[in-house]
C-alpha positions in Angstrom: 46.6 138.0 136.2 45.4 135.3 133.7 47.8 134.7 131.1 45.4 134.2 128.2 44.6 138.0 128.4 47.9 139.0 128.3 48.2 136.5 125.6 45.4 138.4 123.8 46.1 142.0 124.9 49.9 141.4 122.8 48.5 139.6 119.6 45.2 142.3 119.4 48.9 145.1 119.7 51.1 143.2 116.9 47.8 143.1 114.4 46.5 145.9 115.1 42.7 144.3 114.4 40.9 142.0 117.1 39.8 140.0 114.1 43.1 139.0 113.3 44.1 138.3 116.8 41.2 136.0 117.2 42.1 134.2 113.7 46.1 134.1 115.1 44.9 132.9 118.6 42.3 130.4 117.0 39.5 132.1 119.1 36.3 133.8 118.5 35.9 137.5 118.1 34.0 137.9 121.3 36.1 136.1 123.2 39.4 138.4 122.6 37.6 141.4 123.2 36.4 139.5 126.5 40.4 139.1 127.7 40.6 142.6 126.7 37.7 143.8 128.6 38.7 142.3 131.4 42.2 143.3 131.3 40.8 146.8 131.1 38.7 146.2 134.0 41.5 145.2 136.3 43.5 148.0 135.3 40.9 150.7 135.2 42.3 152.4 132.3 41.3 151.9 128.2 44.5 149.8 126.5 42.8 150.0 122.6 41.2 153.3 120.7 38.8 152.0 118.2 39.4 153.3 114.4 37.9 152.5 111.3 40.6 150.3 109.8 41.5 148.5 113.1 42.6 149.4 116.9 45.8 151.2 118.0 47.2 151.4 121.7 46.3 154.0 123.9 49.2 155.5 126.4 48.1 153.4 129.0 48.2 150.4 126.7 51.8 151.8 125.5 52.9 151.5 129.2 51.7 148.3 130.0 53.2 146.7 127.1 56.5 145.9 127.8 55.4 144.5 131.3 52.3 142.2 129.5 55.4 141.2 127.3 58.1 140.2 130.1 55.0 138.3 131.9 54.3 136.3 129.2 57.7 135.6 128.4 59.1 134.6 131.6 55.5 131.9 131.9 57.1 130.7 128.4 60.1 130.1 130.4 58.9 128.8 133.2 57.2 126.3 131.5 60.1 125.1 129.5 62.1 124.7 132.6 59.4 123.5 134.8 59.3 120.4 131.5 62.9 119.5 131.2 63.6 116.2 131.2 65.2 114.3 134.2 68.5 114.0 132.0 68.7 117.4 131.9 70.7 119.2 134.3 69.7 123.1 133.5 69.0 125.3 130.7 71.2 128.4 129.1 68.8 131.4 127.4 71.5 133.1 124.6 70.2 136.6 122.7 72.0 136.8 119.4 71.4 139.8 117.0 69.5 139.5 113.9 72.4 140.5 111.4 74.5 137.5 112.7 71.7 135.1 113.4 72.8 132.9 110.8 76.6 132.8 110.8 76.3 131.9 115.2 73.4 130.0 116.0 74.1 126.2 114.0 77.6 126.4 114.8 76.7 127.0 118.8 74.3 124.3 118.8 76.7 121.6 117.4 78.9 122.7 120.0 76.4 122.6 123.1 75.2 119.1 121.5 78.5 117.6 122.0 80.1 119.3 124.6 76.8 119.7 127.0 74.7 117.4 126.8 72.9 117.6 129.7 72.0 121.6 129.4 69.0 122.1 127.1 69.4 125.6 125.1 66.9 128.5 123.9 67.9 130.9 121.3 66.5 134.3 121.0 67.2 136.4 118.0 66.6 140.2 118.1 67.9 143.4 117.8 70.6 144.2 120.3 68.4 146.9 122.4 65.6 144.2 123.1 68.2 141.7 123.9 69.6 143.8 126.4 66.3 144.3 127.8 65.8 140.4 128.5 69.2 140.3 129.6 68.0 142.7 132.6 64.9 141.6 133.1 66.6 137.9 133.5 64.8 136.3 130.3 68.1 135.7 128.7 71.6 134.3 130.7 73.7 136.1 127.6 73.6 137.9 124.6 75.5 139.4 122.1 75.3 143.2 121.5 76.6 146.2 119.5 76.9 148.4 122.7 77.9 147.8 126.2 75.8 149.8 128.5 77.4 150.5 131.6 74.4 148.5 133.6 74.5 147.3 137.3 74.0 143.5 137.0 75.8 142.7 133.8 79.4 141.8 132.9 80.6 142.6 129.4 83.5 141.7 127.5 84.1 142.6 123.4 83.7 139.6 121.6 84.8 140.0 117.8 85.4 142.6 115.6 84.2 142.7 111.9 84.7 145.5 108.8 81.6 147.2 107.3 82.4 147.7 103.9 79.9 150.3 101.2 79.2 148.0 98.1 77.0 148.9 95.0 76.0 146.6 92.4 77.7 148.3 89.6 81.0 149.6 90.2 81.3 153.4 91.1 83.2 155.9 93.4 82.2 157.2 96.7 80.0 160.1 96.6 79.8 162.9 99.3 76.5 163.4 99.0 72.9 161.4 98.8 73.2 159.1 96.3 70.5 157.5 94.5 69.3 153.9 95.6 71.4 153.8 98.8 70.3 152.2 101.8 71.2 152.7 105.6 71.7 149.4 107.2 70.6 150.1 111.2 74.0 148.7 113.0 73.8 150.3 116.0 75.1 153.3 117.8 78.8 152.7 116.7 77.9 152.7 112.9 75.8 155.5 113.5 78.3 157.6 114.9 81.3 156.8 112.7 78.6 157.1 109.4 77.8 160.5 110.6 81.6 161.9 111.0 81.9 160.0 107.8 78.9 161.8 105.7 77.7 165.0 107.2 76.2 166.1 104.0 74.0 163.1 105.0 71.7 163.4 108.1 68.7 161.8 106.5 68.2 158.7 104.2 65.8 158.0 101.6 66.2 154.1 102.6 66.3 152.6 106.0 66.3 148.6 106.2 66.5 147.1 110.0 68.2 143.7 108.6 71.1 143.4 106.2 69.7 140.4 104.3 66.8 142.6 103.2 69.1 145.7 101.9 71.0 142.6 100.3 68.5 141.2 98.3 66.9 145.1 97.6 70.7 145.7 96.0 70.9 142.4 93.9 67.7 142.6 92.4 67.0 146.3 92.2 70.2 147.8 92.5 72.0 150.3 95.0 74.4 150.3 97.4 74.5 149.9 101.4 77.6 149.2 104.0 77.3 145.4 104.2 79.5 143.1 106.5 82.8 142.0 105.3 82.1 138.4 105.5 78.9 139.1 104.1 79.8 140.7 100.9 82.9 139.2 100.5 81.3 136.2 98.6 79.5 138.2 96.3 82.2 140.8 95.5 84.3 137.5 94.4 81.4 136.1 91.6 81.0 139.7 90.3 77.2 140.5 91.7 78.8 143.3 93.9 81.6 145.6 93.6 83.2 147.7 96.2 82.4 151.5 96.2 86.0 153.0 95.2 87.1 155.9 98.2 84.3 154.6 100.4 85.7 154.6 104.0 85.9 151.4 106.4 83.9 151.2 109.3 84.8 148.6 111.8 82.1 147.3 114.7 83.0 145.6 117.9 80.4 142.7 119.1 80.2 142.3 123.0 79.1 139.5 125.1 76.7 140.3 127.7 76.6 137.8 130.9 74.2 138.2 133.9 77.3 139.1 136.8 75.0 136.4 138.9 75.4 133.8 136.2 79.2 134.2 135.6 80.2 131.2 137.2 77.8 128.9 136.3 79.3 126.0 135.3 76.3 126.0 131.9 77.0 129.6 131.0 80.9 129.1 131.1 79.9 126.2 128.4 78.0 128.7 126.8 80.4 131.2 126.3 83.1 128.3 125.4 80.9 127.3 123.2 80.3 130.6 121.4 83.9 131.3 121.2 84.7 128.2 119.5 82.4 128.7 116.7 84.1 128.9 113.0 82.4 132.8 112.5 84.0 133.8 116.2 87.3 132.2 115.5 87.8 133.9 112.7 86.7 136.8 113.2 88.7 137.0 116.6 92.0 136.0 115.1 92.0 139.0 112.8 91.1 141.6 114.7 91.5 140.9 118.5 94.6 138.8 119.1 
């Protein structure tokens, strides 16, 4: 199946216009709705309905998705491992979760730079159902996740532990029911649970944000109040822009390493995971609440 048209068939999805794809693709008009065509052709089944303000998947195009998606990503792969240079020995694919993106990825870089130089790296940052995914489908050698999913094929160990503390930018007491600019913070199944023992009164929420550095800004600059990391808020609650929410209770989450039971042994990914344990977030993070 020709790449290209996979290429097309996920850009046409992620605008939702086959205008846009073409602009994003650098192609003309026709031509994406060519790939598409031809895609549809092979397959014998319609991916696109036509609307007035654009094109939307069909079921068959809902199912075929995630496999154009894994196809495409594992000829991206390919290709970077087919190119590696002759000083390089191998490569190590790590998944990290958007919320700690930036306190994991510099750190483990330094560390692989010095410590292995002859394994090249690629760094995937998603939420920690998708990187699970890749993890089974073999586009990642590791990842982090919020929940260890008892899954033939994969090894999982917790990793660090961290505090989700409820902070406001005005300083208040906990309220049992919906209060007015709050914002639920998608952590995962564990926060999910706990938040719901926690605040029955509370099945819905007027505000949900995928990525705490969005409900973050939203509370600095608009106001409100959302459970934030500890070493997160921590800063701000020290120069006065947050306070924490009196009588709010604690919610702790557990990050686990994910490792393909195949790849265990590999000399790179045992790097990898040294690596990851060494960095200055991990460390500390380990010291307090798994030692």
């Amino acid at each position: 199946m020709n790449i290209e048209n996979l290429r097309a068939f996920l850009e046409v999805t992620a605008t939702g216009s086959f205008q846009k794809a073409s602009e994003s693709l650098h192609i003309t008009q026709s031509s994406v709705s060519a790939r598409i065509k031809a895609l549809e052709d092979r397959l014998n089944r319609e991916l696109f309905t036509r609307k007035r303000d654009g094109v939307a998947l069909t079921n068959g195009g809902k199912a075929f998705y995630p496999y154009a998606l894994s196809v495409v990503k594992t000829w991206q792969q390919a290709q970077q491992e087919v190119s590696l240079p002759p000083d390089i020995d191998n490569i190590v694919s790590l998944g990290i979760p958007v919320h700690y993106w930036n306190k994991l990825y510099s750190d483990w870089l330094n560390w692989m730079n010095e410590n292995a130089p002859g394994t090249a790296t690629r760094i995937q940052s998603d939420y920690s159902i998708f990187l699970l995914h890749e993890l089974r489908e073999g586009l990642l050698d590791l990842a982090l996740v919020f929940y260890p999913e008892l899954t033939p094929g994969l090894h999982f160990e917790p990793l660090f532990s961290e505090q989700l503390i409820m902070v406001s930018n005005e300083a208040r007491h906990v309220n049992d029911g919906q209060t007015q600019g709050y914002i639920y913070i998608d952590w995962g199944h564990q926060f999910q649970e706990q938040h719901n023992r926690e605040y029955p009164n509370v099945p819905h929420h007027r505000i949900t944000l995928a990525l705490e550095s969005q409900a973050l800004v939203q509370i600095i600059e608009r106001g409100g109040s959302a459970y934030l990391a500890s070493s997160t808020a921590e800063p701000f609650i020290k120069d006065g822009k947050l306070f924490r929410v009196e009588g709010a209770k604690e919610f702790a989450i557990t990050i686990h390493l994910a490792v393909l039971d195949n790849k265990k042994q590999d000399p790179a990914i045992i790097a990898a995971i040294e690596g990851l344990k060494a960095t200055r977030f991990i460390q500390d993070h380990t010291l307090k609440s798994l030692s």
